[in-house]
DOVEX-934013 format. One line per 8 residues: number of its first residue (from 1); for each residue x, y, z of C-alpha. Coordinates in Angstrom, 2 decimals, padded with zeros to 5 digits, always signed. Layout:
<pts>
NUM> X:Y:Z | ...
</pts>
This chain:
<pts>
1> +000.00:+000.00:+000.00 | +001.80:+003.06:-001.39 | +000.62:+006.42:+001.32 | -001.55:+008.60:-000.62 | -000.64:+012.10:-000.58 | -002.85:+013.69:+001.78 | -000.90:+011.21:+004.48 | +002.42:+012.10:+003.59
9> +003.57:+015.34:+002.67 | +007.23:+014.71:+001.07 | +008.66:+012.60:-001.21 | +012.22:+012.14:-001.24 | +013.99:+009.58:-003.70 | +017.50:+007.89:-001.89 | +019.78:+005.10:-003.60 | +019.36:+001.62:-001.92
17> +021.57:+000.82:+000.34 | +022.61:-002.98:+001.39 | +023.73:-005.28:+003.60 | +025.86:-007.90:+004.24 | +025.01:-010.72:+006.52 | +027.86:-011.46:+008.75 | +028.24:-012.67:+012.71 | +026.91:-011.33:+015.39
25> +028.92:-008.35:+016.65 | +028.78:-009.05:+020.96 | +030.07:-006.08:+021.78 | +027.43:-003.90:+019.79 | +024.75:-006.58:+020.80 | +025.79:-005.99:+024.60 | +026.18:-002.23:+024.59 | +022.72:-002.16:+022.84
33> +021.43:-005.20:+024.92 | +019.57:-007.33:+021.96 | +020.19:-010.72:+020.72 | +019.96:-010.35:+016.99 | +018.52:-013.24:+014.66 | +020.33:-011.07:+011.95 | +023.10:-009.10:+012.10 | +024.26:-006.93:+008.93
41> +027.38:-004.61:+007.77 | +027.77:-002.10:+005.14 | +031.73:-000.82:+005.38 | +032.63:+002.02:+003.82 | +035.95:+004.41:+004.37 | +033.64:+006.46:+007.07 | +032.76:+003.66:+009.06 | +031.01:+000.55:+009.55
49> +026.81:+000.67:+009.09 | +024.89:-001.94:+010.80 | +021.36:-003.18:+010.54 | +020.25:-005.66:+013.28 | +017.15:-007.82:+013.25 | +015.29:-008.99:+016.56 | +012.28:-011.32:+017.28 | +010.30:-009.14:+019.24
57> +008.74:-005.29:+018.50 | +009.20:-004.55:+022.18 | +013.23:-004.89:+022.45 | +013.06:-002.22:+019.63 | +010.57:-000.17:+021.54 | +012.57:-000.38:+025.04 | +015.69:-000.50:+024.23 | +018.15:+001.98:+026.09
65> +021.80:+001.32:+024.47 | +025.00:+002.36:+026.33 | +025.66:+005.27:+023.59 | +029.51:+006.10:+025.07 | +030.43:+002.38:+024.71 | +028.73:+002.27:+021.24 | +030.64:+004.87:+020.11 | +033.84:+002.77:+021.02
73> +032.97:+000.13:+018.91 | +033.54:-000.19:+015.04 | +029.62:+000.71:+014.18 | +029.16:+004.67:+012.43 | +025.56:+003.84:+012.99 | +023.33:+001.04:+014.54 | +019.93:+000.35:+012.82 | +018.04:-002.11:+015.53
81> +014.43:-003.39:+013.51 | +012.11:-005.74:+013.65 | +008.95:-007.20:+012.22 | +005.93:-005.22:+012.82 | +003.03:-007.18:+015.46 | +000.88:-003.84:+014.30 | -001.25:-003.92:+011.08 | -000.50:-000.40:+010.28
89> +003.01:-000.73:+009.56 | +005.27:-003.39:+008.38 | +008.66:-003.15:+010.42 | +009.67:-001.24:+013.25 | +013.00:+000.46:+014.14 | +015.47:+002.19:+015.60 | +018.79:+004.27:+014.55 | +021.66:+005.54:+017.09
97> +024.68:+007.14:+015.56 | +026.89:+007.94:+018.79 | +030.22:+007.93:+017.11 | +028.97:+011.07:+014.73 | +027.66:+012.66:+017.91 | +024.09:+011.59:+016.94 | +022.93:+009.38:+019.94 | +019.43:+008.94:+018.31
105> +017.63:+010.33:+015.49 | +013.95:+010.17:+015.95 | +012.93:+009.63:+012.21 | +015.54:+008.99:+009.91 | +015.36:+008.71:+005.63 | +018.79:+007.22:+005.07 | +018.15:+004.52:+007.67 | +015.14:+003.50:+005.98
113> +017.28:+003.53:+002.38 | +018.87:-000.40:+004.04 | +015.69:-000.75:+006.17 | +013.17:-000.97:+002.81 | +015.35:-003.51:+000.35 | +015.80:-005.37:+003.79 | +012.47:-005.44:+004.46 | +011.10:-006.01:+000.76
121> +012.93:-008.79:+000.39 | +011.87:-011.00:+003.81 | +008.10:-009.84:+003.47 | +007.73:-009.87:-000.91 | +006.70:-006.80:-001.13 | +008.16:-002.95:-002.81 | +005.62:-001.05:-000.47 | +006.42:-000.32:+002.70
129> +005.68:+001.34:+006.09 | +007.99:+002.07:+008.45 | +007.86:+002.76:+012.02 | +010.65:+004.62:+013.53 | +010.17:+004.40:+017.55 | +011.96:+006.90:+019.27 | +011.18:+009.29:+021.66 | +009.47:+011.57:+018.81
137> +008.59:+008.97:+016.32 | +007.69:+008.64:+013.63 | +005.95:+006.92:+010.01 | +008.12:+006.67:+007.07 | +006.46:+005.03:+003.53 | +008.99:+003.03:+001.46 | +008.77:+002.25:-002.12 | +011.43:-000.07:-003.26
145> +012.14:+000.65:-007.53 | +015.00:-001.33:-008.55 | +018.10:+000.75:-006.61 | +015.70:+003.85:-005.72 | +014.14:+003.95:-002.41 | +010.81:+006.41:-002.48 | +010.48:+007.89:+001.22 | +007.38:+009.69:+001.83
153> +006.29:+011.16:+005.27 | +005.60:+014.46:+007.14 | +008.58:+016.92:+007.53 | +009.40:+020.11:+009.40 | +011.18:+022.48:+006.65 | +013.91:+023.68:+009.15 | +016.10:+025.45:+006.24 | +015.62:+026.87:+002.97
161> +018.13:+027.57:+001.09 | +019.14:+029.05:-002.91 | +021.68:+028.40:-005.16 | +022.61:+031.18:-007.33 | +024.49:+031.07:-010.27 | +027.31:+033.53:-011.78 | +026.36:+035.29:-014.40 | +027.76:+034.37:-017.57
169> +029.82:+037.14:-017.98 | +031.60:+036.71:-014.73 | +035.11:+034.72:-014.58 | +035.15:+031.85:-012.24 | +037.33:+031.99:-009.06
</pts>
């Protein structure tokens, strides 16, 4: 079910962004205090990206992760999801980024760029709802196409912004 428009007020498009199954991490596991049935890593040069899966909604919901010793570990960021008991969305999650100084975001699009091909994939399906449950919460709709994730959901315009151009005439720095 793809949110109409009078649900959602932005689109955004994002590039997909997957994982790779490997072992559980105990250190992240204990300093977040789950025990994952999946555990996945994206590396890149800024920093390992994790996305962990548990069995039940509420660890999501109550979780309260030791964010100084998460930041000592190898994980940039920390997704923690899981399947959604609720019929109005399909997965629930959560996203802590204490090594960037981000203990946790309350709704985040690029989290939900690994959380929809994840999800797509275990439930066969491109449409998606997301719950993120932090403090502030929030819903996030997911529409898997090919590499493009479509996030649509409510946002607070906090900056605007315009690019100008030089005029033609005008040498470049």
């Amino acid at each position: 079910m793809w949110l109409a428009p009078q649900q959602f007020q932005e689109n955004l498009d994002f590039p997909v962004r997957r994982v790779r199954e490997v072992e559980a991490q105990p250190d992240i596991n204990r300093v977040l205090g789950v025990s994952p049935c999946f555990t996945g890593r994206r590396e890149s040069s800024k920093g390992n990206s994790y996305l962990i899966e548990v069995e039940v909604e509420e660890t999501v919901v109550n979780l309260q992760p030791d964010f100084p010793a998460l930041a000592s570990t190898d994980a940039r960021t920390a997704i923690v999801t899981c399947r959604s008991a609720h019929r109005d969305y399909d997965f629930v999650s959560r996203f802590f980024a204490p090594a960037i100084g981000i203990n946790e975001d309350p709704v985040t699009g690029s989290a939900h760029c690994y959380l929809a091909p994840y999800w797509a994939e275990k439930l066969g399906k491109s449409d998606l709802i997301g719950f993120q449950a932090s403090r502030r919460s929030g819903l996030v709709g997911c529409r898997l196409d090919g590499e493009t994730v479509h996030l649509r959901g409510k946002a607070v315009t906090v900056i605007k912004g315009q690019v100008l151009s030089l005029p033609s005439d005008t040498p470049a720095a």
